[in-house]
Phi, psi and omega in degrees: 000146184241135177248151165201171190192143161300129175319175161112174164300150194237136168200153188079213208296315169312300188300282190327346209257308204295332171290321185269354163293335171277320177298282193298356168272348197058042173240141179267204193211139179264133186247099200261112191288155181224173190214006189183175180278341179306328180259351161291302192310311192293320176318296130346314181281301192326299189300340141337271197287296180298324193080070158214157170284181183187175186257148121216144221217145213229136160262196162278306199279002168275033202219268168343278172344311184289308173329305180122137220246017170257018156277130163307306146325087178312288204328305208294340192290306192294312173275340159251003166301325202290284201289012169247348141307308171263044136248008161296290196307294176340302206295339186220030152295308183312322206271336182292330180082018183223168173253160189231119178282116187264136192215121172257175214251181184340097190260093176283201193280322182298344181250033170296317166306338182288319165341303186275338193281338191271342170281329184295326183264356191258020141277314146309348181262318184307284188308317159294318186244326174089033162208174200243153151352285179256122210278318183198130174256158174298161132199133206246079190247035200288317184300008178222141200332143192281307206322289152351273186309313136339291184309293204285355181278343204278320195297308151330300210290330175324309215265330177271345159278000174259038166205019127095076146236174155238207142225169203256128149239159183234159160271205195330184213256157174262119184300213169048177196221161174221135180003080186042012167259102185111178165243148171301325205283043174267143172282147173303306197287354173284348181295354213202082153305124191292151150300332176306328178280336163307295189311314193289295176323276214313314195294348165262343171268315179289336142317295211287270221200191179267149187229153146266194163191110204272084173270127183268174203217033146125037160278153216220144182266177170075180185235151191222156172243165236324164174059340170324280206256109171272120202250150180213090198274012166274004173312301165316314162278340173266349168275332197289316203290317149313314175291345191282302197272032189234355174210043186011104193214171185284193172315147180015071158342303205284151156262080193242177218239124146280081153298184180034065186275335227272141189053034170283163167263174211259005168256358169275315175302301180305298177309273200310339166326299211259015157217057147084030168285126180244336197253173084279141181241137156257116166218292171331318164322282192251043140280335171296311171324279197322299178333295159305314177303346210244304182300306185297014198260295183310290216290007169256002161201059176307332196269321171293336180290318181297296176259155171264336171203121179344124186258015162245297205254012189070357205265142193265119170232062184289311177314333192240348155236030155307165178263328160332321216243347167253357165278332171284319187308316188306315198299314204308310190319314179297323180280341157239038197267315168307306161321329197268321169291341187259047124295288262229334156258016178052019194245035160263127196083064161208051176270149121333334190277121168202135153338148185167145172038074184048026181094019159297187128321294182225205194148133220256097183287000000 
């Protein structure tokens, strides 16, 4: 089946539309964490340039960061750094042509209010556009009893169909830590979510509304080196197969989530495609892609860093620390640290997005 869609954020029935063209294409989408407009824009160009859709997703402190990190009021930091993000990405995703599922990342149980503080506006935002803010937030409750987890995701999600969004839940825990979310301090057997507990989600969740679900299958956030993380991506195909055969539903039910992409290999990446990954997430890649483009920028010119003009020849170096001209290195760097990811999840050339049927949303080539 060929799916099409209007360029732009996708939320409801479009994001949904857009998963499953990705599940039957077997390709996934790099869900790219951001912290500004400089990692929105590279994100956007890049997806641009592959001709591909994408993710992009806010953690909190990638939120707060958007903010400004001189506001006092982290909490207050945190929900309008979120929500003055996606009205950037709103305001130029479209014009970019491709879609972009917008999403924020790992909400453990302390941050559930930011959730809800971030649902209050993208219900105000609903009632003005007849769409939600955000296609979807995370809430990251896996460190904590699954009934808990479940139950309270169940609660979340109530609130959230009625602004046609959905949510990202995860099952066993993603080691490593992220902008203060998770631990080094883990059990091993908790890295590797049963299918049985998968079946418990869908069965509670999938009446009330659409859900993900990043269940994990020993991801790690960050990158280590080789054999440190063992991934076991047949985790995945025994949860799609139990939900198929215990409620006869088609092939890979589930909408699941790879966390902790960054420095996976790269036939593991390839293997979960084809049981039913539509997302992958990146962040540790480029945040070093930038970093680099930008360092390697300074040490090659160091002396523009020191001086505003050459204390032996006089010469003026505005042109080499204007922030334009090392902040564009960091997007490039970043852009093409990004080529490699919709390589590498196979979806470059395979956007969805075209102008279509008088100015819907979507619609069906």
């Amino acid at each position: 089946m060929t799916h099409t869609l209007k360029p732009g954020v996708v939320t409801g029935d479009d994001y949904r539309t857009l998963l499953q063209a990705c599940k039957e294409g077997q390709y996934a989408l790099p869900a790219v964490n951001v912290i500004g407009t400089n990692t929105i824009n590279a994100v956007l160009e890049a997806a641009s340039k592959n001709k591909s859709d994408v993710i992009i997703q806010l953690s909190n402190g990638g939120a707060q960061f958007y903010a400004g990190k001189g506001m006092e009021d982290e909490f207050q930091a945190k929900v309008l750094g979120a929500v003055s993000a996606a009205h950037h990405v709103h305001m130029l995703a479209e014009h970019y042509g491709v879609c972009v599922i917008l999403h924020t990342d790992h909400a453990n149980k302390k941050l559930v209010p930011w959730v809800e503080a971030m649902l209050d506006h993208g219900e105000e935002f609903y009632k003005i556009h007849g769409k939600p803010l955000f296609s979807s937030h995370m809430v990251d409750l896996s460190e904590e009893d699954i009934d808990y987890n479940i139950n309270e995701c169940a609660r979340l999600l109530e609130r959230m169909v009625k602004i046609d969004m959905s949510i990202e839940i995860e099952l066993g825990v993603t080691g490593g830590e992220e902008d203060g979310v998770g631990s080094d301090d883990i059990d091993n057997d908790k890295l590797y979510t049963q299918p049985e507990d998968c079946l418990k989600a869908y069965e509670v969740l999938q009446p009330i509304g659409h859900f993900t679900l990043a269940a994990s299958f020993g991801n790690v956030h960050g990158v280590y080196k080789p054999g440190n993380v063992e991934l076991r991506p047949e985790i995945l195909k025994n949860s799609q197969d139990l939900v198929q055969k215990t409620h006869n539903t088609g092939p890979n039910p589930l909408d699941l989530v790879f966390h902790g992409g960054s420095g996976s290999d790269k036939g593991q990446i390839t293997e979960s495609l084809g049981y039913g990954v539509f997302k992958m997430n990146i962040d540790t890649d480029t945040q070093f892609a930038f970093a680099e483009g930008v360092g390697k920028f300074v040490l090659d010119n160091d002396k523009a860093f020191k001086h505003q003009i050459d204390p032996v020849s006089g010469e003026p170096y505005k042109k080499l620390y204007d922030p334009r001209k090392w902040l564009r290195l960091g997007e490039e760097n970043t852009v093409a640290r990004l080529d490699e990811a919709f390589k590498d999840l196979e979806s470059a050339g395979k956007s969805i997005a075209k102008v279509c049927c008088q100015g819907k949303s979507s619609c069906a080539a």
